[in-house]
C-alpha positions, 0 to 999 in steps of 0.5 A: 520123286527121289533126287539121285546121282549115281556114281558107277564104273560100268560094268555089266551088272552097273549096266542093268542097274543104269537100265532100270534107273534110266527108264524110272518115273519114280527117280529124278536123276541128275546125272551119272559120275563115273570112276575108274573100277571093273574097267578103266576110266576111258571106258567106264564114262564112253559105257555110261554114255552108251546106255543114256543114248540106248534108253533115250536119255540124252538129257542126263549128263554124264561126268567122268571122275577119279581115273585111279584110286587115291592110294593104291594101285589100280585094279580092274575086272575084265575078267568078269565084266570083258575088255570093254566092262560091256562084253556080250552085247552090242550098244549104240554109240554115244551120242550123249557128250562127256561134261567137261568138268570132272565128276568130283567137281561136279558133285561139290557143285551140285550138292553145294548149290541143291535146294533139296538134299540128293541122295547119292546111289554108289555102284562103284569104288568110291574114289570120287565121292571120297575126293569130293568129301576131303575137298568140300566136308560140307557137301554131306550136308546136302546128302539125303543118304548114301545107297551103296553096293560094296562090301562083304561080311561073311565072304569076299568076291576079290578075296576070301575078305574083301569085295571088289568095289572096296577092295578097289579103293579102301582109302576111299571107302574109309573116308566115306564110312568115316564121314558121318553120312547115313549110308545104307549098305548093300553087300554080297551077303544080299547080291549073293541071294539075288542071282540071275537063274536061267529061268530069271534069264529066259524072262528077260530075254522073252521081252522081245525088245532091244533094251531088253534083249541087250539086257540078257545078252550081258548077263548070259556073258557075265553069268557064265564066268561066275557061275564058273568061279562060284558054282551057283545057279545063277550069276549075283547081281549086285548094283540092280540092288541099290536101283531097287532099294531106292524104288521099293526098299519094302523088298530089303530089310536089315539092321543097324551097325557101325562099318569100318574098311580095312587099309593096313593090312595087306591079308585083309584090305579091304574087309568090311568089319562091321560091329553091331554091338555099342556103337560108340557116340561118336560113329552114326551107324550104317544101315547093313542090309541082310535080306532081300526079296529077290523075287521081288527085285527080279519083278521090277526089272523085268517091268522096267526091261518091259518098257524102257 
């Protein structure tokens, strides 16, 4: 059973990745952070809280973190995602509590006082782990690996350069690919092949039960808009895939590279510039993965939506 915490700013697509997690055997989940990103932090812990209480999963707890990013101005993605990050579907409310201690805190704690490494599945912009690492640099010596949805090398989705979760915070971004932690990253060059077609849709819908139904009612809302802004058959879906790297990574394949953000140019923040040529002694590389069955990640949300 795989260790995890996962970091997030829910989000509808966070909301399907927090589904499938939720209703895991294979995933020992410790507990969910949240951060400030597609909405604002208020709405980003009251959301994860939502879906713990709709998937039955009381005994997770759920902290919440960093209420804006370390340097820049907040962002955020109403746009996509509605006013409430969960537009499209109505949840139950909350009857998981918020911790009272801060999310960053509560990573240095549980990381430094772990018997077993954990391995941290970041779906978000990456202000509290950033925070957690300036704070305590040894807690990276508790990390298994850093799963992360961010980044675009070919195209950005916020601009022609830079995707959201990086864009949102870069600072923190930098800190974190700067760290020296194994990291396995997952861009919009992979989510950008895993879209959610009308037929895609129509199975989940076809379920039948609440979660699964609360599921389809999501992506219908959110993919409307980005088929709109993107002109695909589909909308990406983004933070599933780390969910689905952690239970199958047979369905992902992808080289090795070093990874450096942006953070001084105002026409490129954010860029994910990776170079795949001698990585200096001095840079671990990053896992980049470029391929992805998306059939196959579309089969296990459908068998984790069928019995959550």
């Amino acid at each position: 059973m795989i260790e995890v915490i996962i970091d997030c700013d829910p989000g509808v697509d966070d909301a399907i990745a927090l589904m499938v997690a939720l209703s895991s055997t294979a995933l020992d989940l410790k507990a969910i952070t949240t951060v400030a990103g597609n909405v604002p932090l208020a709405l980003t812990q009251a959301n994860a809280r939502k879906l713990c209480t709709l998937m039955g999963r009381e005994d997770v707890p759920v902290y919440a973190g960093c209420p804006r990013p370390l340097v820049r101005s907040p962002i955020t993605a109403e746009a996509i995602h509605g006013i409430t990050g969960l537009e499209g579907a109505t949840l139950p409310e909350p009857t998981v509590p918020l911790q009272a201690q801060h999310g960053v805190a509560y990573l240095m704690d549980a990381l430094t006082q772990s018997p077993r490494p954990i391995t941290l599945a970041t779906l978000g912009p990456l202000t509290n782990l950033a925070a957690a690492v300036v704070q305590c640099p040894d807690i990276l010596t508790h990390v298994t690996e850093v799963v992360m949805m961010g980044g675009g090398i070919a195209q950005g989705n916020v601009t022609p350069v830079a995707e959201f979760n990086l864009y949102a915070d870069p600072h923190a971004a930098r800190v974190v690919f700067e760290a020296g932690v194994p990291i396995t990253l997952i861009s919009l060059d992979v989510t950008h092949q895993v879209l959610t077609t009308p037929d895609r849709l129509a199975r989940i819908r076809a379920l039948g039960n609440p979660v699964s139904t609360i599921a389809a009612d999501l992506l219908t809302y959110y993919g409307n808009r980005d088929r709109e802004i993107l002109g695909l058959p589909g909308a990406p879906l983004h933070d599933p895939c780390v969910i689905a790297y952690l239970l199958q990574p047979n369905l992902f394949s992808g080289y090795s590279a070093q990874v450096t953000v942006e953070t001084d140019s105002p026409l490129t923040l954010g860029q994910t510039v990776v170079n795949r040529r001698t990585l200096p002694p001095h840079c671990p590389p990053v896992n980049v993965i470029d391929q992805v069955d998306a059939d196959g990640v579309y089969a296990l949300i459908l068998q984790h939506l069928a019995s959550p």
